[in-house]
C-alpha positions as semicolon CSV with decimal commas, in nm:
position;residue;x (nm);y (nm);z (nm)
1;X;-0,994;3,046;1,796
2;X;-1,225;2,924;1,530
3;X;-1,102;2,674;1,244
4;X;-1,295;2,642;0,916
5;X;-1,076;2,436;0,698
6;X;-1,214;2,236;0,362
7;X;-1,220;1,847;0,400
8;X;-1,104;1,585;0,136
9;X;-1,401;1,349;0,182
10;X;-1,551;1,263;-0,147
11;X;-1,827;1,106;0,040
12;X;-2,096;1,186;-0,156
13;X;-1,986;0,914;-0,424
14;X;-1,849;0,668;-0,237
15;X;-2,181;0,589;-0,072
16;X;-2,327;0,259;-0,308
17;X;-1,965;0,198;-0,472
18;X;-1,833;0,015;-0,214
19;X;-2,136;-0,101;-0,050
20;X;-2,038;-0,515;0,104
21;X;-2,254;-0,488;0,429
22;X;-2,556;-0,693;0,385
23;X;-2,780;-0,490;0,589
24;X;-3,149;-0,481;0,612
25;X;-3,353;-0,188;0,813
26;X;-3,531;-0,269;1,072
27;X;-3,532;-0,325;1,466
28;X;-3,622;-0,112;1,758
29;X;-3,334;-0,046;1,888
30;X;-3,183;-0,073;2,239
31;X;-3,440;0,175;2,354
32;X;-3,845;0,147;2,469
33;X;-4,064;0,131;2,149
34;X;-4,278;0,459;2,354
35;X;-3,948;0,611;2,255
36;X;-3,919;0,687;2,652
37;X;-3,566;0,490;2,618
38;X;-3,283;0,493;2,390
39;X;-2,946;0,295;2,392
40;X;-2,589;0,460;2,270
41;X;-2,296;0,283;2,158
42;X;-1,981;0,472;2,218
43;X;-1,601;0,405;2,276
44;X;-1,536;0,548;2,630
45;X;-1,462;0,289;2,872
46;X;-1,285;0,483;3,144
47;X;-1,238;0,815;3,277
48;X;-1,353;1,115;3,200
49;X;-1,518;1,040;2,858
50;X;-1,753;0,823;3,026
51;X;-1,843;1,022;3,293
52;X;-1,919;1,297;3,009
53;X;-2,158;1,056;2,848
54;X;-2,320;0,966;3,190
55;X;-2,388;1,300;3,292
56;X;-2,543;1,362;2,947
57;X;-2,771;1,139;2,972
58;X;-2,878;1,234;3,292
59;X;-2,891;1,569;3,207
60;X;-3,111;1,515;2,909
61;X;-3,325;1,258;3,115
62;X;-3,391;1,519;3,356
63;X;-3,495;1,805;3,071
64;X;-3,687;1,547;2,840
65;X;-3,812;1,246;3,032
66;X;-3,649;1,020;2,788
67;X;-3,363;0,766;2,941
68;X;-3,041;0,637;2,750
69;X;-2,862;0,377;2,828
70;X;-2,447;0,376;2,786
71;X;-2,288;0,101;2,615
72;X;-1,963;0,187;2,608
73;X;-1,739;-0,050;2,369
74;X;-1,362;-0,035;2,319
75;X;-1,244;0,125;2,044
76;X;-1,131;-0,127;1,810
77;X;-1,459;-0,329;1,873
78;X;-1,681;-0,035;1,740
79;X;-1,708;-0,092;1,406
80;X;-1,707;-0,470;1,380
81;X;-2,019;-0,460;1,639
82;X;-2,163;-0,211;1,409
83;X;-2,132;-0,435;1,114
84;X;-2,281;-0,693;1,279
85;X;-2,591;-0,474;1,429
86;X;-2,622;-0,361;1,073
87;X;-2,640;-0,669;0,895
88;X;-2,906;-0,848;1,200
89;X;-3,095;-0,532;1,155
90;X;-3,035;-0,455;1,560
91;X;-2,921;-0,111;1,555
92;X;-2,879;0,076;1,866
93;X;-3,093;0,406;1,840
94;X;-2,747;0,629;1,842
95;X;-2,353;0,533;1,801
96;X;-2,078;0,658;1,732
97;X;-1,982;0,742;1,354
98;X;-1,636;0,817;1,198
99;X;-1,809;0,937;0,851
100;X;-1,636;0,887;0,516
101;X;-1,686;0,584;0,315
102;X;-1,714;0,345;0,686
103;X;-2,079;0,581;0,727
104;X;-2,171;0,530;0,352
105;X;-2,168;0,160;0,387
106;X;-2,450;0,090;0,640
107;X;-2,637;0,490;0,501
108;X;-2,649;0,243;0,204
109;X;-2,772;-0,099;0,415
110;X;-3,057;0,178;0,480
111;X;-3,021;0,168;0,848
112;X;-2,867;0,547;0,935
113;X;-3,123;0,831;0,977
114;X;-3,134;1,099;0,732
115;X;-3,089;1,423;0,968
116;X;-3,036;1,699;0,718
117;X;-3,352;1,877;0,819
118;X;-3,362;1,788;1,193
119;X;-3,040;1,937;1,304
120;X;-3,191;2,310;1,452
121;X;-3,103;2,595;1,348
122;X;-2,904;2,715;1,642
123;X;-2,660;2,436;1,576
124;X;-2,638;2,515;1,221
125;X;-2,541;2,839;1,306
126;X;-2,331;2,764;1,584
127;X;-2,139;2,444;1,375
128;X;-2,110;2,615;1,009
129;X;-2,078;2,357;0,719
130;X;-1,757;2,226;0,735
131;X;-1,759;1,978;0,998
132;X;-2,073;1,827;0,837
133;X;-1,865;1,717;0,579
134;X;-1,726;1,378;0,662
135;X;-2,078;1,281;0,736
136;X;-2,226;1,406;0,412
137;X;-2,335;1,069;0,175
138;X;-2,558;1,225;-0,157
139;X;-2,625;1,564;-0,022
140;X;-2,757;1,447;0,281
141;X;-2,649;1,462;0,651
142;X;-2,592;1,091;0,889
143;X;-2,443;1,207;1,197
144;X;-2,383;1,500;1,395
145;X;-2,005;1,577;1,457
146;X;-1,869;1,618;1,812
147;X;-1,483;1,692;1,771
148;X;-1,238;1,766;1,460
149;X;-0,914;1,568;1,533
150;X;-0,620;1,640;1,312
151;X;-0,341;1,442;1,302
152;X;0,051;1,552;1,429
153;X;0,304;1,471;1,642
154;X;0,282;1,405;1,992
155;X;0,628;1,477;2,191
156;X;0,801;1,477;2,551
157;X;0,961;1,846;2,510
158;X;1,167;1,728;2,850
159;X;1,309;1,433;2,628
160;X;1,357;1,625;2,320
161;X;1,540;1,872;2,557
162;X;1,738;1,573;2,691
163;X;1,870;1,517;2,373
164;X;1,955;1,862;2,256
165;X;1,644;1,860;2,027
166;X;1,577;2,292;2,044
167;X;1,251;2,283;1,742
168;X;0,988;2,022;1,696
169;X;1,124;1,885;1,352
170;X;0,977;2,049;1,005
171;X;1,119;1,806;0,745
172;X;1,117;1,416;0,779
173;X;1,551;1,515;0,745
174;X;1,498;1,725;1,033
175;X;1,267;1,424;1,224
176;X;1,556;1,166;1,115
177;X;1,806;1,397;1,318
178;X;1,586;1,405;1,604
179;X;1,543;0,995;1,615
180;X;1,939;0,955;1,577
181;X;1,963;1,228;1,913
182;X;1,707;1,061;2,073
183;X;1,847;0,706;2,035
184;X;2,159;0,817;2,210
185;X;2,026;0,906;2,477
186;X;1,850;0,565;2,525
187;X;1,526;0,676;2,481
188;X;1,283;0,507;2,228
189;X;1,214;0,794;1,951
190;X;0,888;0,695;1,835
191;X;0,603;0,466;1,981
192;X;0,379;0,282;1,784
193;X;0,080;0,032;1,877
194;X;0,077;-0,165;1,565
195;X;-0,119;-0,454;1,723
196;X;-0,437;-0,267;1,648
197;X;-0,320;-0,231;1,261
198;X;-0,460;0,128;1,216
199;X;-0,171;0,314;1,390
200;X;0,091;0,164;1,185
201;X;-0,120;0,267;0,872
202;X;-0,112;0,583;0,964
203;X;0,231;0,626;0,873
204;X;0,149;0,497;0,523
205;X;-0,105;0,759;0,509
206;X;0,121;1,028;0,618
207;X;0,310;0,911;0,344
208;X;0,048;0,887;0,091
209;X;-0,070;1,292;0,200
210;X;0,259;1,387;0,113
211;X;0,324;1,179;-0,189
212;X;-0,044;1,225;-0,343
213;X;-0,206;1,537;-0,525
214;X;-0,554;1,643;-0,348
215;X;-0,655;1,541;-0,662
216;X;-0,564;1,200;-0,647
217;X;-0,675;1,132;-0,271
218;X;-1,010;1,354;-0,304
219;X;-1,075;1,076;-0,628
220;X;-0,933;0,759;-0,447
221;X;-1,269;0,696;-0,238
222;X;-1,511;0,680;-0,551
223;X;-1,277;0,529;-0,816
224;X;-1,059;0,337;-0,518
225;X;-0,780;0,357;-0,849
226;X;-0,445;0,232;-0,672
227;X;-0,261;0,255;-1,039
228;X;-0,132;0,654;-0,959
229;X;0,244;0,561;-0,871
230;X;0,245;0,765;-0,578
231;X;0,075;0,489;-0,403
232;X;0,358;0,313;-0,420
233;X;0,577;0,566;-0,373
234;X;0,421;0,664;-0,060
235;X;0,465;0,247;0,057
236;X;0,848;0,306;-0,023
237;X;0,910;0,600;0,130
238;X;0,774;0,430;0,454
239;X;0,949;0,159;0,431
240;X;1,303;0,307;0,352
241;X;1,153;0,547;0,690
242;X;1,068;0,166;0,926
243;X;1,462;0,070;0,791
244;X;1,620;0,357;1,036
245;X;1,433;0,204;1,306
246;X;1,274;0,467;1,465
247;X;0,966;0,239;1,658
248;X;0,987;0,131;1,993
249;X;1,096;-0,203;2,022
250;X;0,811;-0,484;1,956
251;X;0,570;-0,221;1,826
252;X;0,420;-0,522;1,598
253;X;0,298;-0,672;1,958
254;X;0,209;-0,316;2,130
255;X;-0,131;-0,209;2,196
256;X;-0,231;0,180;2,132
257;X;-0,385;0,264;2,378
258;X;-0,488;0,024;2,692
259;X;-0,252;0,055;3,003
260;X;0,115;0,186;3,046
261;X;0,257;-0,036;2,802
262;X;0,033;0,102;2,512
263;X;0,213;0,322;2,271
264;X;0,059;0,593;2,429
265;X;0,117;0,466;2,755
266;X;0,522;0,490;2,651
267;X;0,495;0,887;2,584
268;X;0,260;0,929;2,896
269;X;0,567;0,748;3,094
270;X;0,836;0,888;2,921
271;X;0,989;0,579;2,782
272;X;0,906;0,723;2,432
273;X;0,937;1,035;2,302
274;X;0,662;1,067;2,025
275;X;0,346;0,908;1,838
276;X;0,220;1,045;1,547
277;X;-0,185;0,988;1,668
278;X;-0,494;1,166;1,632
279;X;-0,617;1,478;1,810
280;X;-0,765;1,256;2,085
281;X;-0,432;1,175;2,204
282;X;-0,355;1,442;2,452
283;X;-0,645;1,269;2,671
284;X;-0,553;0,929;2,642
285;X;-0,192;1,010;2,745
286;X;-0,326;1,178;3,070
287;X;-0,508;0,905;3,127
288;X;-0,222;0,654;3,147
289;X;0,030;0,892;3,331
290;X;0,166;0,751;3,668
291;X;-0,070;1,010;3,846
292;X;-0,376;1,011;3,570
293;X;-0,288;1,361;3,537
294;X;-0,196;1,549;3,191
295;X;0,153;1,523;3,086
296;X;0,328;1,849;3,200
297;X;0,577;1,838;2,934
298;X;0,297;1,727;2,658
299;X;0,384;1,907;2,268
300;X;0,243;1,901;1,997
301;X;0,379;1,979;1,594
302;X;0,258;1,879;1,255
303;X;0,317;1,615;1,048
304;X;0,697;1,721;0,913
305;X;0,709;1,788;0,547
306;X;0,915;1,559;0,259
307;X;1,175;1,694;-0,008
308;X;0,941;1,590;-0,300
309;X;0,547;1,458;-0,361
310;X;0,259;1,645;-0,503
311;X;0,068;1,690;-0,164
312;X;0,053;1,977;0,006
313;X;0,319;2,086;0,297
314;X;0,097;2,167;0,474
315;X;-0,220;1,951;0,431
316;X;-0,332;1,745;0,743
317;X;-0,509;1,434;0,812
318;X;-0,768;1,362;1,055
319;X;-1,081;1,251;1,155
320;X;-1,425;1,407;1,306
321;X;-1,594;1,182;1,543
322;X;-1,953;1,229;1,587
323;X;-2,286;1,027;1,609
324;X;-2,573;0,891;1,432
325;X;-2,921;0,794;1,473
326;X;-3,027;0,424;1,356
327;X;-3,341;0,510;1,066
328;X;-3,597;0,381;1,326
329;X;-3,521;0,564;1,609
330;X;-3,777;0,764;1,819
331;X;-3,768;1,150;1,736
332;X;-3,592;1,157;2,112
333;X;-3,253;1,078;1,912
334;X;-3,219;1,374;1,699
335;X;-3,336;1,549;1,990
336;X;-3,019;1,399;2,198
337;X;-2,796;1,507;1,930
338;X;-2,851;1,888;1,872
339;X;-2,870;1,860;2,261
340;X;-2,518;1,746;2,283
341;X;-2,400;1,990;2,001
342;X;-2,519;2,295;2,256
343;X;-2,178;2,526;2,330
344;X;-2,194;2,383;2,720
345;X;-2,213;2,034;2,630
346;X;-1,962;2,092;2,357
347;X;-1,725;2,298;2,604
348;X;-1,727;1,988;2,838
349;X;-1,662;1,705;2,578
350;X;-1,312;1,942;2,512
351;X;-1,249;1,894;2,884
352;X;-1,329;1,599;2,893
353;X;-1,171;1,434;2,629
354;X;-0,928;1,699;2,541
355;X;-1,008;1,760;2,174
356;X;-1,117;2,026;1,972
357;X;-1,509;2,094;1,940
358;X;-1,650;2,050;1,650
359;X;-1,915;2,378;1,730
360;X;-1,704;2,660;1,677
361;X;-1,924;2,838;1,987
362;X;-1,720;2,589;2,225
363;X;-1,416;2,654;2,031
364;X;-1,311;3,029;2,202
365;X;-1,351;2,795;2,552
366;X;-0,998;2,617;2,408
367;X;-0,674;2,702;2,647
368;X;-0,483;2,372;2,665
369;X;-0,150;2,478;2,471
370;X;-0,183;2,126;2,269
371;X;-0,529;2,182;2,139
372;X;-0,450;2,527;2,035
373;X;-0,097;2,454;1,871
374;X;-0,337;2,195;1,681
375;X;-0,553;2,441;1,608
376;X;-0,346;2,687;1,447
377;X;-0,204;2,410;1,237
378;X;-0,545;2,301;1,142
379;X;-0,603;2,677;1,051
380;X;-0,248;2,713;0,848
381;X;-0,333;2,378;0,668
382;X;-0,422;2,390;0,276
383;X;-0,669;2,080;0,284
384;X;-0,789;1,785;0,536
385;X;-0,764;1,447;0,413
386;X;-1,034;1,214;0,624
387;X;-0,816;0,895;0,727
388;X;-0,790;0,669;0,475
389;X;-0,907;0,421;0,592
390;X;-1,220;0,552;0,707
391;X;-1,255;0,748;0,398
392;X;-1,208;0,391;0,185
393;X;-1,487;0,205;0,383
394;X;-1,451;-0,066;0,602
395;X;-1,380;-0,352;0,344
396;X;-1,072;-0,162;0,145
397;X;-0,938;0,027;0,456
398;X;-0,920;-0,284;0,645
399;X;-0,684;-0,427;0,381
400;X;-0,509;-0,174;0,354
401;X;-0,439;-0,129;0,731
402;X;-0,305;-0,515;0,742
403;X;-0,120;-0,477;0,398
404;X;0,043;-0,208;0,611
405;X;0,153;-0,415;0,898
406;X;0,243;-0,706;0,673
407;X;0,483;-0,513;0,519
408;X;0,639;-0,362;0,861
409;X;0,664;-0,684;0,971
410;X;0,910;-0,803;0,689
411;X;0,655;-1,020;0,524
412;X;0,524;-0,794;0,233
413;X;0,670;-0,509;0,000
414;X;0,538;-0,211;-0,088
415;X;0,457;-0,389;-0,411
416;X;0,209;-0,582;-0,224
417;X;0,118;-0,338;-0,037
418;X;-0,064;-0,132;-0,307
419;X;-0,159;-0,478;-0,420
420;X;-0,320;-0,573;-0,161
421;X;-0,538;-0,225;-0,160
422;X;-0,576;-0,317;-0,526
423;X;-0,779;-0,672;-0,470
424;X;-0,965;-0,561;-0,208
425;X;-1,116;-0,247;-0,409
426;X;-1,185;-0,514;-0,662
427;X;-1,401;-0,705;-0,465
428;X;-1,583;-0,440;-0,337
């Protein structure tokens, strides 16, 4: 199954707008100056995502001569080390690269490689346009996508079954009958890692899709204009949502996704019955199951849709990870990257990480039941809104993301919330 779908980016004007990183080009580098070396950052610490990445780089060692070495940094540590690489002017050659406003920060610092003309035209062909989008800044191509990653629901379908819960829920009524079944039976209806700040945001964003025109999100990253009252509506609506209680207890102190007590650890056991995560999530649960296998029981449904709001019923969020050459790498980097965009090495980053490729060669090669009820959702949807706070930039998102929690947490409104967003788009 292929999926071409239009993505809400706006990241050809966000690029110099929001611009706070001090950056200055320059450095060599991880890798050898002889460009027979390169370093990559990326954010697989365990399992079968770093295994993929080592036996890339042996693989492409062996067929070019040219060694990289794997730094792999957890998750949440990725783009503060990037902002500090960018501003010492100590890039690694590649790393990883969400796109969206976070990529047109350091493309302006001047330290991301221009690749428009060096991607080949095999992986043109074999990638189309759209997933090129999020890392689009001025017309001109940063990074080199490796998975599309829409955003849903991730369920137990034995729980839900448990509880006399026959459909994945369509409306947010239809998901507030579902948490009231679920609570009586004693399970937790909804797990959420808001330690890490983003995964708690995510619900505002939900939100926001729903209560938000295209319109108005497609123009939030280049005017970042908070004044539109569904803003605010969107911070009520998730607060009224938070005051049914449908998080696993202590969610403010849970981590997302390190060990068994992660919210993703609480589906994978079976002490929750859903997260609302990205498409990366079906791998991360199997890899905190008791036996590190996939969750047998593992479903998948959209985000439900409200009664009111000018967004879309359909539309999705999501992300597209990919990766990016620093601007002084050796030609060896772009090299590595339509390398890894080949339909093999696409077909075994799905396996391995259990995501959707962003080639749509490596696509067809899709059978887990997750990915392609994702898929067909992805297909179905109107629009793709990049997350917010990746298509804000690193400055605004990140205040938005706290301003998120804060409010959760009892100690903000959504008043302040949109507030908040407000100041920090002010100061850049």
């Amino acid at each position: 199954m292929n999926v071409r779908k239009k993505w809400v980016v706006a990241a050809a004007t966000v690029a110099t707008a929001s611009l706070a990183l001090a950056g200055c080009a320059g450095g060599s580098g991880g890798g050898d100056e002889d460009g027979t070396s390169m370093e990559m950052w990326h954010n697989s610490t365990t399992g079968d995502g770093k295994e993929y990445w080592d036996e890339v780089a042996a693989a492409f060692e062996e067929e070019t001569g040219v060694s990289v070495k794997m730094t792999s940094i957890q998750n949440e540590d990725m783009d503060g080390k990037l902002q500090t690489a960018t501003n010492s002017g100590d890039m690694p050659d590649l790393f990883m690269a969400r796109g969206g406003g976070k990529l047109a920060d350091i493309v302006a610092a001047g330290v991301v490689k221009d690749i428009t003309g060096l991607i080949d035209d095999e992986t043109n062909e074999a990638y189309g346009e759209t997933p090129f989008a999020p890392f689009t800044v001025d017309d001109a191509i940063y990074g080199m996508p490796v998975a599309v990653l829409p955003q849903g629901m991730f369920y137990s379908e034995d729980l839900f079954a448990d509880a006399g819960i026959s459909e994945p829920p369509t409306t947010f009524d239809e998901l507030g009958d579902a948490i009231s079944a679920l609570k009586d039976t004693d399970v937790e209806p909804i797990a959420l890692g808001a330690k890490a700040a983003w995964p708690a945001a995510h619900w505002y964003y939900a939100f926001a899709l729903r209560a938000c025109s295209e319109e108005t999100i497609q123009d939030i990253a280049s005017t970042l204009d908070f004044s539109s009252g569904c803003w605010l509506s969107a911070a009520e609506d998730l607060e009224e949502f938070a005051a049914t209680e449908p998080f696993n207890k202590g969610f403010l102190t849970t981590d997302a996704q390190e060990g068994a007590g992660s919210s993703a650890g609480l589906v994978a056991n079976h002490q929750a019955a859903m997260e609302l995560m990205g498409g990366w999530n079906a791998g991360v649960i199997g890899s905190l199951t008791p036996d590190g296998e996939p969750l047998a029981d593992l479903g998948w449904f959209p985000l439900p849709a409200t009664s009111g709001g000018e967004g879309a019923p359909t539309a999705m969020m999501g992300g597209v990870d990919g990766y990016a050459c620093s601007v002084d790498s050796p030609d060896a980097c772009e090299e590595f990257l339509n390398f890894i965009a080949q339909a093999e090495w696409q077909e075994k980053y799905a396996d391995a990480f259990d995501a959707i490729p962003a080639s749509l060669d490596a696509q067809g090669a899709v059978e887990d039941p997750v990915l392609t009820e994702m898929m067909a959702a992805y297909n179905d949807a109107e629009y793709i809104v990049l997350w917010l706070d990746t298509l804000l930039g690193q400055n605004v998102g990140n205040a938005l993301n706290t301003a998120v929690v804060d409010m959760l947490a009892g100690g903000g409104t959504p008043e302040s919330l949109v507030e908040t967003a407000t100041n920090a788009a002010a100061r850049g």
